[in-house]
C-alpha positions in Angstrom: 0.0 0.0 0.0 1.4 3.6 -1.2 1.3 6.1 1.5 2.9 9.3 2.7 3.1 11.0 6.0 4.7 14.8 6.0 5.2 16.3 9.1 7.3 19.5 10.2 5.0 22.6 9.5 4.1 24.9 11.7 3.4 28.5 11.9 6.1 31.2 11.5 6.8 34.7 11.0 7.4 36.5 7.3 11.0 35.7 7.0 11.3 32.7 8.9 12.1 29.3 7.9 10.9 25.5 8.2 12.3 22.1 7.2 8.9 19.8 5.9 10.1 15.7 5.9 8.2 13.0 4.1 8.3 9.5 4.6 7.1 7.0 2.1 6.6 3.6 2.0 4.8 1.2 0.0 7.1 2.1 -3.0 10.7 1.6 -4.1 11.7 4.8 -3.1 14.9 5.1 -4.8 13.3 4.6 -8.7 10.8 7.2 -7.7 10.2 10.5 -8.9 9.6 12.6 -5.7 7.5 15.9 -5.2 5.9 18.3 -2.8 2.3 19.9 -3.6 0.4 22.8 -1.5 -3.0 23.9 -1.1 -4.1 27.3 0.1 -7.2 28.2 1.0 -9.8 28.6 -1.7 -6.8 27.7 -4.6 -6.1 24.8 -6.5 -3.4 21.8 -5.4 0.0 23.3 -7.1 3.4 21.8 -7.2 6.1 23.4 -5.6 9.1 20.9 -6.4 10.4 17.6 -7.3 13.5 15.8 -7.5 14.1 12.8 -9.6 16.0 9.6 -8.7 19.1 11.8 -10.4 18.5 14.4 -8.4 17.6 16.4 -10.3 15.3 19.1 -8.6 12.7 21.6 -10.5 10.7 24.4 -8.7 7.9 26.5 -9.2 8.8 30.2 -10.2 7.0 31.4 -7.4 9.6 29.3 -4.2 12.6 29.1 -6.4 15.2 30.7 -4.5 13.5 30.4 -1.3 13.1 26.5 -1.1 15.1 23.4 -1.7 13.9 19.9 -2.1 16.2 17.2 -1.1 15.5 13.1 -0.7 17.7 10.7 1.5 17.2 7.3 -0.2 18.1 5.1 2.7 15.8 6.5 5.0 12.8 6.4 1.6 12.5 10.5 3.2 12.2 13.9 0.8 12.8 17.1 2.2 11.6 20.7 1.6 13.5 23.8 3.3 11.5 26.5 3.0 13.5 29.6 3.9 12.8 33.6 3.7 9.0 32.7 4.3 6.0 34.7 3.0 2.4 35.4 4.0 1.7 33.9 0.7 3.6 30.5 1.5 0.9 29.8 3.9 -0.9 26.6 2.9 -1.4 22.8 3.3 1.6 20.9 2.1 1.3 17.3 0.6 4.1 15.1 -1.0 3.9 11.9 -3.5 5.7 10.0 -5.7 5.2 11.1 -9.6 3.7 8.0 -10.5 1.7 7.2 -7.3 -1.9 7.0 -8.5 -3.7 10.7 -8.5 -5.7 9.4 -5.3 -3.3 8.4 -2.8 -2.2 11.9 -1.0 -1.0 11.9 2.7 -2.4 14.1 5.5 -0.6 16.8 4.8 1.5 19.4 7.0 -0.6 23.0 7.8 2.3 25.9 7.1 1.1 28.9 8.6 3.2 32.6 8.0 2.1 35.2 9.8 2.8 38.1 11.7 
């Protein structure tokens, strides 16, 4: 069974920064495509980032600069640092393989910025 568990939001102030991890199982980590979504209120799902099993890592124009997705293979864990923080950051963040099927999401980790 795919799954993924996120943990490490929190709320912060404009500026500040946070580390998101994400553990999956269920999947042979390593092969997989690896990426982390968000959700604000009232807005569609977007992606943020991913990182391939090259490591090779793409970002949205709107956290590039600001956030770096990493993955640790033996511990089947990707990463998101999410640093100089803004108001408009503020959402629900998911991650998931590329080719998990588009109905298995995890709970998600609430990042809150605000002053």
């Amino acid at each position: 069974q795919v799954q993924f568990a996120e943990s490490g939001g929190g709320s912060v102030q404009p500026g500040g920064s946070l580390r998101l991890s994400c553990a999956a199982s269920g999947i042979i980590f390593r092969l997989n495509a690896m990426a982390w979504y968000r959700q604000a209120p009232g807005k569609q799902r977007e992606r943020v980032a991913y990182i391939t099993d090259g490591y090779i890592t793409n970002y949205a124009a709107t956290v590039k600069g600001r956030f770096t997705i990493s993955r640790n293979n033996a511990k089947n864990t990707v990463y998101l640092q999410m640093n100089s923080l803004k108001p408009e950051d503020t959402a629900v963040y998911y991650c998931r393989s590329l080719s998990a099927p588009d109905d298995v999401w995890g709970q998600g980790t609430q990042v809150t910025v605000s002053s």
